[in-house]
mmCIF file of the N, C-alpha and C atoms, coordinates in Angstrom:
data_MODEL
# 
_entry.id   MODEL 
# 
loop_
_atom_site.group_PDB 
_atom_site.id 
_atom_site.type_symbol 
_atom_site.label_atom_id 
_atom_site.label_alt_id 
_atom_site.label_comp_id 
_atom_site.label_asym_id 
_atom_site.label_entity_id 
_atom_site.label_seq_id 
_atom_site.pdbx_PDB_ins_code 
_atom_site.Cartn_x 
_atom_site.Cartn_y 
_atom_site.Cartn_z 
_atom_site.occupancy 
_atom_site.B_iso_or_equiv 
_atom_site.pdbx_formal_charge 
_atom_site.auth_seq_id 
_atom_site.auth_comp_id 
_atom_site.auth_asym_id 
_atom_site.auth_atom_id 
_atom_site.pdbx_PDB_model_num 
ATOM 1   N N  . UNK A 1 1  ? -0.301  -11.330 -44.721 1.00 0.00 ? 1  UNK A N  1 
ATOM 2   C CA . UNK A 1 1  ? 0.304   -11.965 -45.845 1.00 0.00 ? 1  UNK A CA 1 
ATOM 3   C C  . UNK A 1 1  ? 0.098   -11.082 -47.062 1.00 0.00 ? 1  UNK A C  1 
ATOM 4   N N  . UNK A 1 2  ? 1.231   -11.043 -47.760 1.00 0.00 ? 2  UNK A N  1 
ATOM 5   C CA . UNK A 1 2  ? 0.995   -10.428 -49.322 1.00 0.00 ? 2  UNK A CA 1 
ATOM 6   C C  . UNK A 1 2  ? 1.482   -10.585 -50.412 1.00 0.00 ? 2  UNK A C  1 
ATOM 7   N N  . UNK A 1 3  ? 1.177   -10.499 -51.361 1.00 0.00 ? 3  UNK A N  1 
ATOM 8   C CA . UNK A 1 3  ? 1.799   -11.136 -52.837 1.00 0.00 ? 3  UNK A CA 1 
ATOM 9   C C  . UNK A 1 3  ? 2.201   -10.311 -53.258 1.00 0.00 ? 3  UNK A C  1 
ATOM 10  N N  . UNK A 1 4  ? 3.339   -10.253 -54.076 1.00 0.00 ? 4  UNK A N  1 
ATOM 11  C CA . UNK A 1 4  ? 4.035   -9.073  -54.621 1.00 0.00 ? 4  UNK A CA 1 
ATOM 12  C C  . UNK A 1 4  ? 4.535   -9.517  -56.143 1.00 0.00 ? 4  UNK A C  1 
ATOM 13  N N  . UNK A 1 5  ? 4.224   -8.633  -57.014 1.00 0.00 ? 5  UNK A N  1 
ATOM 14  C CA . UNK A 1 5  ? 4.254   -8.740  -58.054 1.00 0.00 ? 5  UNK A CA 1 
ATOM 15  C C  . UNK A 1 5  ? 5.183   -7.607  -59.060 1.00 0.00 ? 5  UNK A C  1 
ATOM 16  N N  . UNK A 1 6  ? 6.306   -7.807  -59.110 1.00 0.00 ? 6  UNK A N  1 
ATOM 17  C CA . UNK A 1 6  ? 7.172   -6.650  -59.698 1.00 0.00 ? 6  UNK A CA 1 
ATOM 18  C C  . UNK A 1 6  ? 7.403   -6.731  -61.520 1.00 0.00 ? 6  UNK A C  1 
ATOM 19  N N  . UNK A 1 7  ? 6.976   -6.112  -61.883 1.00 0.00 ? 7  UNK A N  1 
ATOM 20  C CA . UNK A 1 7  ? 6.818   -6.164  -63.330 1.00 0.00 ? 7  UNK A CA 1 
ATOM 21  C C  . UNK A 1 7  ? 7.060   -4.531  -64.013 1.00 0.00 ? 7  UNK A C  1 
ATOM 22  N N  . UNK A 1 8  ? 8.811   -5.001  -64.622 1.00 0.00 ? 8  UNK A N  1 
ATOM 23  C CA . UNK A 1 8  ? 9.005   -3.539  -65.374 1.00 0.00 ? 8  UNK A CA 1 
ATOM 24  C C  . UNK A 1 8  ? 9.290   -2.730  -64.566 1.00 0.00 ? 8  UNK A C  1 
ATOM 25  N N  . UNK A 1 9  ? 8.382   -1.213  -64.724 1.00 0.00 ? 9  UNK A N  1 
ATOM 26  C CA . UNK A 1 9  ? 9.235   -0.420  -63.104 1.00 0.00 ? 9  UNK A CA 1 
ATOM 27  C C  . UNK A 1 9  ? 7.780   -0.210  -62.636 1.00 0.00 ? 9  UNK A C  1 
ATOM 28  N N  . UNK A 1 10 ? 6.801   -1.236  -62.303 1.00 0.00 ? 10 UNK A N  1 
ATOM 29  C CA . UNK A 1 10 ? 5.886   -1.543  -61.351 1.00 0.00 ? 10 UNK A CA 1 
ATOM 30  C C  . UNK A 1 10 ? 5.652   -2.346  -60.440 1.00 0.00 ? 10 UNK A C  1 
ATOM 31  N N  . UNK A 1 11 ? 5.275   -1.770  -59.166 1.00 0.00 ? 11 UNK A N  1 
ATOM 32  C CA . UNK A 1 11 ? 5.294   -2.766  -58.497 1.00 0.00 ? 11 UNK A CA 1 
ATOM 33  C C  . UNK A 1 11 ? 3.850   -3.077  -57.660 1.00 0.00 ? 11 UNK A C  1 
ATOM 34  N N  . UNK A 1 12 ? 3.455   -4.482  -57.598 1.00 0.00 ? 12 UNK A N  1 
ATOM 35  C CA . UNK A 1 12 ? 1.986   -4.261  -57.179 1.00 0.00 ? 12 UNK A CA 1 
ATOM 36  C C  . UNK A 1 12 ? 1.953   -5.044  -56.313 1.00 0.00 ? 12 UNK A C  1 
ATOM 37  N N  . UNK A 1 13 ? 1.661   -4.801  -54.809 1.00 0.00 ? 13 UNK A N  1 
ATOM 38  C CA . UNK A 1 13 ? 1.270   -6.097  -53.574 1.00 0.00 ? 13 UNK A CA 1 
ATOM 39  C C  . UNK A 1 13 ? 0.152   -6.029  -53.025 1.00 0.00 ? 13 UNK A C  1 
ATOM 40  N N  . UNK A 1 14 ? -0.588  -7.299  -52.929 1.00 0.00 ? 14 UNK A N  1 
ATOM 41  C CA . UNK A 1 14 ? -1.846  -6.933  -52.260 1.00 0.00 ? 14 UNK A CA 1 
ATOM 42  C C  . UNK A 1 14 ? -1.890  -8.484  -51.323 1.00 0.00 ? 14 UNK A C  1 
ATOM 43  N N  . UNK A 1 15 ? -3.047  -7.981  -51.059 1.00 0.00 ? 15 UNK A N  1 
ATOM 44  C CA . UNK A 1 15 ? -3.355  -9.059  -49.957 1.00 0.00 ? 15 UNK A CA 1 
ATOM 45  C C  . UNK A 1 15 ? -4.265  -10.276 -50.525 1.00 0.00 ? 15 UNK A C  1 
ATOM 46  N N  . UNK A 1 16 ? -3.789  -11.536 -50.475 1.00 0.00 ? 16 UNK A N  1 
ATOM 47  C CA . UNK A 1 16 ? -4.274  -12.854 -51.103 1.00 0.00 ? 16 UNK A CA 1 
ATOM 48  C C  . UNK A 1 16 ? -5.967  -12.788 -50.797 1.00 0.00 ? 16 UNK A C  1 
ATOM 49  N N  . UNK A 1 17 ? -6.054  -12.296 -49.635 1.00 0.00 ? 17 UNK A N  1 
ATOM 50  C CA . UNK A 1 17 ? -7.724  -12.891 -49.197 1.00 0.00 ? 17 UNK A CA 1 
ATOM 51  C C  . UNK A 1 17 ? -8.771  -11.589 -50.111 1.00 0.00 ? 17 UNK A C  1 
ATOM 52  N N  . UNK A 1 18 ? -8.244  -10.692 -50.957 1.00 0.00 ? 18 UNK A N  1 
ATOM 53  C CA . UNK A 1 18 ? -8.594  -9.439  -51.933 1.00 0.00 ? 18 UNK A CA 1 
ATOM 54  C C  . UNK A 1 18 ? -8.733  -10.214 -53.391 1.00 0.00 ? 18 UNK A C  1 
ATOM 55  N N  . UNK A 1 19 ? -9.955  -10.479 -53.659 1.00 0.00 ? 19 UNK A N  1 
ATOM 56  C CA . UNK A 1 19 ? -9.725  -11.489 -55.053 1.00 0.00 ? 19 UNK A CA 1 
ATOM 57  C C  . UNK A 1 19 ? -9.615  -10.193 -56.077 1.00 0.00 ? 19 UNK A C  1 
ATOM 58  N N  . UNK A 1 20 ? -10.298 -9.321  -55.868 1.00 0.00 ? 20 UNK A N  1 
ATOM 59  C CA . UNK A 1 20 ? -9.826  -7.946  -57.194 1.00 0.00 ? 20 UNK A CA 1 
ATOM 60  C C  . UNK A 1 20 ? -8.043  -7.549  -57.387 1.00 0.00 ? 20 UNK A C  1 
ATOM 61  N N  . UNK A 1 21 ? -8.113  -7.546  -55.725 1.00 0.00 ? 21 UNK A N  1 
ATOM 62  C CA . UNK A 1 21 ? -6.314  -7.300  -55.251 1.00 0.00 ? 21 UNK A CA 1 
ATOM 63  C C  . UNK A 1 21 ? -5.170  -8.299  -56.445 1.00 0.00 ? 21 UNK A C  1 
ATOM 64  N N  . UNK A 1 22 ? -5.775  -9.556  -56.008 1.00 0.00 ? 22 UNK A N  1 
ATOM 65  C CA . UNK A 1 22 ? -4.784  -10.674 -56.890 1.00 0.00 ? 22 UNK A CA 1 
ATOM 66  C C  . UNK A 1 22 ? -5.092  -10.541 -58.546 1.00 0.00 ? 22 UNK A C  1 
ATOM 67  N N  . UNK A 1 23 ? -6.557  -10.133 -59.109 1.00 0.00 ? 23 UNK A N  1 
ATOM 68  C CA . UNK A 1 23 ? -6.828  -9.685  -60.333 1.00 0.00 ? 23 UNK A CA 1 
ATOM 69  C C  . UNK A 1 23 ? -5.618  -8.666  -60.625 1.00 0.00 ? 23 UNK A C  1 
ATOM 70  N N  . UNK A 1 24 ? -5.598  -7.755  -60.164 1.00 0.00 ? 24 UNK A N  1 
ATOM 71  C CA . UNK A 1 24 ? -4.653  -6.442  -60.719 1.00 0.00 ? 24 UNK A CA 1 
ATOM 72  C C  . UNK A 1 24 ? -3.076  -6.971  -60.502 1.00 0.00 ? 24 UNK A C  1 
ATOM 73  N N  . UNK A 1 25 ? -3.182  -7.556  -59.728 1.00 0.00 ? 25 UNK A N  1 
ATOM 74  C CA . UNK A 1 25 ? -1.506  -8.749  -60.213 1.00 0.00 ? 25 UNK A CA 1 
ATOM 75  C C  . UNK A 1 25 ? -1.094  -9.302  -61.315 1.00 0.00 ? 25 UNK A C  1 
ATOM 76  N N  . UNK A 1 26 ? -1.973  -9.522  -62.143 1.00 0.00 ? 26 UNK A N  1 
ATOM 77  C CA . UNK A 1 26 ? -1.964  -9.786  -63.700 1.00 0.00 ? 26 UNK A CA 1 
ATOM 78  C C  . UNK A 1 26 ? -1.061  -10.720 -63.655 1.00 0.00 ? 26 UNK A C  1 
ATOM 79  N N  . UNK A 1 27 ? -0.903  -12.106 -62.485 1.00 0.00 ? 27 UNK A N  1 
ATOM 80  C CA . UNK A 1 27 ? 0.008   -12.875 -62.410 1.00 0.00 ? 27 UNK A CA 1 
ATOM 81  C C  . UNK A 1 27 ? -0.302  -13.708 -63.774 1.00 0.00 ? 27 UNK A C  1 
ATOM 82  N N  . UNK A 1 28 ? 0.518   -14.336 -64.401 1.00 0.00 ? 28 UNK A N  1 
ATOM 83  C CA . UNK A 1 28 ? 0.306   -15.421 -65.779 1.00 0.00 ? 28 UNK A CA 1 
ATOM 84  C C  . UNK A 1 28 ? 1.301   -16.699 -65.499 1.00 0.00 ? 28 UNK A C  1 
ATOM 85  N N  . UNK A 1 29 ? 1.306   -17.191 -65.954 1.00 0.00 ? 29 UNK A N  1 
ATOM 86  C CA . UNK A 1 29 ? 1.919   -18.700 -66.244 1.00 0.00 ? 29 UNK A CA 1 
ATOM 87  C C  . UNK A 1 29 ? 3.346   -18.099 -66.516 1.00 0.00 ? 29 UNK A C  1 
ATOM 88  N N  . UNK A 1 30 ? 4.402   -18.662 -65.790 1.00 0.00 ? 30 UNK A N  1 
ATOM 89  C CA . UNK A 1 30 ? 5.512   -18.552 -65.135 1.00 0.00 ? 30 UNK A CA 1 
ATOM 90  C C  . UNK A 1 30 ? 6.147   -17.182 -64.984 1.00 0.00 ? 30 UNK A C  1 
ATOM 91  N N  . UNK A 1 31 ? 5.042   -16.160 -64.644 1.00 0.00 ? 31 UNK A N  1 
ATOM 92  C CA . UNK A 1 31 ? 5.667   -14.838 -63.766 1.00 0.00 ? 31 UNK A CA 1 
ATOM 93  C C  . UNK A 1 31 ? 5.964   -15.419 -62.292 1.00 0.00 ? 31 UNK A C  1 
ATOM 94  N N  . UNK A 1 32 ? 7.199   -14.788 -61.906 1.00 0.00 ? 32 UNK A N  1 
ATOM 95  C CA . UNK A 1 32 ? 6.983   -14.574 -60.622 1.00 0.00 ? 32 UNK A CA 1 
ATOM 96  C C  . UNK A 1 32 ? 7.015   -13.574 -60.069 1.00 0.00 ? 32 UNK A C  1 
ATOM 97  N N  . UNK A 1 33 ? 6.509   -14.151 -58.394 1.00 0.00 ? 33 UNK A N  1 
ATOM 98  C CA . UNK A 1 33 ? 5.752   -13.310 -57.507 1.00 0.00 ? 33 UNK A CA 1 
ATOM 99  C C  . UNK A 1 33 ? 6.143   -13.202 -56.177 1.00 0.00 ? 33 UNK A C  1 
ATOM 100 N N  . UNK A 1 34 ? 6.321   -12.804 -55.209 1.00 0.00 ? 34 UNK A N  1 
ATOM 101 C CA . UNK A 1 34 ? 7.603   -12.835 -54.056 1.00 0.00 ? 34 UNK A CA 1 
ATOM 102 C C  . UNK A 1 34 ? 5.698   -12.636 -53.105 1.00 0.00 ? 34 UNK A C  1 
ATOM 103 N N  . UNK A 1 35 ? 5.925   -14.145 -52.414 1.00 0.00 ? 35 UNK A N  1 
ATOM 104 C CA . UNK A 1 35 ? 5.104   -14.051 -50.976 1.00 0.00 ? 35 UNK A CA 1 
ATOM 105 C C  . UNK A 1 35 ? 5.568   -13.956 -49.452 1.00 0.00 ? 35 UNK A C  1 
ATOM 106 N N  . UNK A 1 36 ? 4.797   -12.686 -49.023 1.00 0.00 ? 36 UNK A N  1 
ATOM 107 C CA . UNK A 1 36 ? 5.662   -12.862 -47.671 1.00 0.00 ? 36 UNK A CA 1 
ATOM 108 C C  . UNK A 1 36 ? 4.433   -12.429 -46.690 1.00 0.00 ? 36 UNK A C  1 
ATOM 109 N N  . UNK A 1 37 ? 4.881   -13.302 -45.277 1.00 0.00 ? 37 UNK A N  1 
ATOM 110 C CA . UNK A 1 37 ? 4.142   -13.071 -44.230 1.00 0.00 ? 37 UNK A CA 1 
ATOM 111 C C  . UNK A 1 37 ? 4.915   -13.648 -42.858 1.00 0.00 ? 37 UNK A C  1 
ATOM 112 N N  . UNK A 1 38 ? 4.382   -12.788 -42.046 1.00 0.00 ? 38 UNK A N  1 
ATOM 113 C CA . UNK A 1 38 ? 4.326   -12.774 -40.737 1.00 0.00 ? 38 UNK A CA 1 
ATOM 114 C C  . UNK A 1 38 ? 3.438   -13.079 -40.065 1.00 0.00 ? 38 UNK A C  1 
ATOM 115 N N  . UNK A 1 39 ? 3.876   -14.071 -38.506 1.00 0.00 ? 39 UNK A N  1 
ATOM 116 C CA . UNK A 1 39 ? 3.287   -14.253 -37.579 1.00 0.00 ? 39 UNK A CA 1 
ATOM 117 C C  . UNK A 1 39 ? 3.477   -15.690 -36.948 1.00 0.00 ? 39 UNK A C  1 
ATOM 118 N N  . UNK A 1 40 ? 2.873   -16.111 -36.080 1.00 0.00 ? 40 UNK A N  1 
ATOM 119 C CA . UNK A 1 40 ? 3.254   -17.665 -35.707 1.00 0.00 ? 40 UNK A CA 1 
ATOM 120 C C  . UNK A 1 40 ? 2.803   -18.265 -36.968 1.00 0.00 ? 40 UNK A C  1 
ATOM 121 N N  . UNK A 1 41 ? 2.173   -18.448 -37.890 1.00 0.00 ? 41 UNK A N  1 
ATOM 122 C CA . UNK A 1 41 ? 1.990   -19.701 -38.574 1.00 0.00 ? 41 UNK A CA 1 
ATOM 123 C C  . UNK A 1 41 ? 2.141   -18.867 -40.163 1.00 0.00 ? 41 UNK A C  1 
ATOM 124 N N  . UNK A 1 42 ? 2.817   -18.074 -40.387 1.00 0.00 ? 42 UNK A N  1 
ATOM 125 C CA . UNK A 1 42 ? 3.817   -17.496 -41.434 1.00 0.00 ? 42 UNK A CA 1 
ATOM 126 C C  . UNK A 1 42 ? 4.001   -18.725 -42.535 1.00 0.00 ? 42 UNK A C  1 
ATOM 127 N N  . UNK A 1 43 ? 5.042   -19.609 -41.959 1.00 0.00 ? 43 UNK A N  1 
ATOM 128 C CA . UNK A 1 43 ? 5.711   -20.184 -42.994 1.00 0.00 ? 43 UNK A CA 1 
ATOM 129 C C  . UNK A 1 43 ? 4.513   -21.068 -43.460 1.00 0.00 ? 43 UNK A C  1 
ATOM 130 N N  . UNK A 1 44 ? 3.653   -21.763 -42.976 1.00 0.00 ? 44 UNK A N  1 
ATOM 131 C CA . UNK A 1 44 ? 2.542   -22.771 -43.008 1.00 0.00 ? 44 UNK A CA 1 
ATOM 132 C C  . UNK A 1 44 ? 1.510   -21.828 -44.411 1.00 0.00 ? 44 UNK A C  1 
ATOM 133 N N  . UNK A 1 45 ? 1.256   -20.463 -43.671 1.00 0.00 ? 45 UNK A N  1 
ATOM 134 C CA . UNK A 1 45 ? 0.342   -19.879 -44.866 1.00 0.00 ? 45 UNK A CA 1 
ATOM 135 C C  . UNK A 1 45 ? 1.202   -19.323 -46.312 1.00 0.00 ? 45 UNK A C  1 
ATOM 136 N N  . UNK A 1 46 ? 2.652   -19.311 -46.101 1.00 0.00 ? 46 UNK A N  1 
ATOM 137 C CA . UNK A 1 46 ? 3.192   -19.206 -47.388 1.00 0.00 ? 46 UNK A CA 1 
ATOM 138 C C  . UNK A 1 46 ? 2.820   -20.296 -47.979 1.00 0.00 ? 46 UNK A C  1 
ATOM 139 N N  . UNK A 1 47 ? 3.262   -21.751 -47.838 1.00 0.00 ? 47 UNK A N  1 
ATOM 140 C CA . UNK A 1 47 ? 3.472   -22.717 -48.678 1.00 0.00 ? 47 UNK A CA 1 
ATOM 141 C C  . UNK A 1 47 ? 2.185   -23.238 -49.024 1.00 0.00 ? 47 UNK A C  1 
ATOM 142 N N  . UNK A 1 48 ? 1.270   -22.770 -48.527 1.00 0.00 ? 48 UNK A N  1 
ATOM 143 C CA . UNK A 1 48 ? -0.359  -22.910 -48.828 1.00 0.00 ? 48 UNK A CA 1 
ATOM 144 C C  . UNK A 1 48 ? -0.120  -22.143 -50.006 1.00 0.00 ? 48 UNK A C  1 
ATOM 145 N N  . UNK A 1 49 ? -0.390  -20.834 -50.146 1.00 0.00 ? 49 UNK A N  1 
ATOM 146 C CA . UNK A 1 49 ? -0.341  -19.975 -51.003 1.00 0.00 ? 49 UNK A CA 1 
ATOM 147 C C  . UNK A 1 49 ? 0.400   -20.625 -52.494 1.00 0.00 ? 49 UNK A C  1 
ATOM 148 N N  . UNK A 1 50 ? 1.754   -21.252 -52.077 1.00 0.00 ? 50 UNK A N  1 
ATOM 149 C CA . UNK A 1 50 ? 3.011   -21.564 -52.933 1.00 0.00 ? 50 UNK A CA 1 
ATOM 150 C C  . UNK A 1 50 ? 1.627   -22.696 -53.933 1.00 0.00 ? 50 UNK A C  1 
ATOM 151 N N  . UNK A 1 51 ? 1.351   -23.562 -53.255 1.00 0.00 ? 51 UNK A N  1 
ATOM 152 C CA . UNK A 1 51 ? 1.079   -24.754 -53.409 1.00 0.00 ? 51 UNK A CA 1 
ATOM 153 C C  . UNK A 1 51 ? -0.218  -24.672 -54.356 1.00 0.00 ? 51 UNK A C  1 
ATOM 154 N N  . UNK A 1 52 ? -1.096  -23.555 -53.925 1.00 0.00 ? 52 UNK A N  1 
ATOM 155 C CA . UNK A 1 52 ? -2.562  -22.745 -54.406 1.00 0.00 ? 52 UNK A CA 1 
ATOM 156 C C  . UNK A 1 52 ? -1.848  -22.745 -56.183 1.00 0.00 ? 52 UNK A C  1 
ATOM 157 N N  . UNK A 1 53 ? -0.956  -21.573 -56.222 1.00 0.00 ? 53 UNK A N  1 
ATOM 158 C CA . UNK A 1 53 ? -0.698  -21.213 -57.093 1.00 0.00 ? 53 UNK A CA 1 
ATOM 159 C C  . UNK A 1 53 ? 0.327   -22.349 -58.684 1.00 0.00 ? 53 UNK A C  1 
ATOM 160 N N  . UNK A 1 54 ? 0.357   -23.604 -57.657 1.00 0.00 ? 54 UNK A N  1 
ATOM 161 C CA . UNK A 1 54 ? 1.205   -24.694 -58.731 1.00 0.00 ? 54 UNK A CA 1 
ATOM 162 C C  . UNK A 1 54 ? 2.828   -24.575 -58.431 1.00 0.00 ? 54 UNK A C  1 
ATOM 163 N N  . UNK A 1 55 ? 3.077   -24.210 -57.160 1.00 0.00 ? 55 UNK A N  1 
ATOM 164 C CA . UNK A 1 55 ? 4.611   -23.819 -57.257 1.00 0.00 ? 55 UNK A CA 1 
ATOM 165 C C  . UNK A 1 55 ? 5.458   -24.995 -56.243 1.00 0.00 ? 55 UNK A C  1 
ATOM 166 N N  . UNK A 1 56 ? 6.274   -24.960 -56.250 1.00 0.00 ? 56 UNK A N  1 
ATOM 167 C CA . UNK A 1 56 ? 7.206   -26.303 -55.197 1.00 0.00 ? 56 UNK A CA 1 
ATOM 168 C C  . UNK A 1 56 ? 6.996   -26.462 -54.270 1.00 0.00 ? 56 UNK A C  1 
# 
């Protein structure tokens, strides 16, 4: 799984379970952030993530 964070002409993805990783995301109150993952239970650990972060 990874969070991706595109800001300007940067782009930064790291891995959620990396708490420094998600620090340097410099995510703020209504940036967005494109989560994606693979595997059998994919969609289950996106909407965790979605849900972590205050999102639909």
């Amino acid at each position: 799984m990874f969070i991706r964070n595109e800001s300007g002409n940067q782009i930064h993805e790291v891995n959620p379970k990396s708490v420094l990783g998600l620090a340097t995301l410099q995510l703020r109150n209504g940036v967005e952030a494109t989560v994606r993952a693979e595997g059998k239970d994919a969609e289950e650990a996106v909407l965790e993530v979605i849900r972590f972060f205050g999102g639909e």
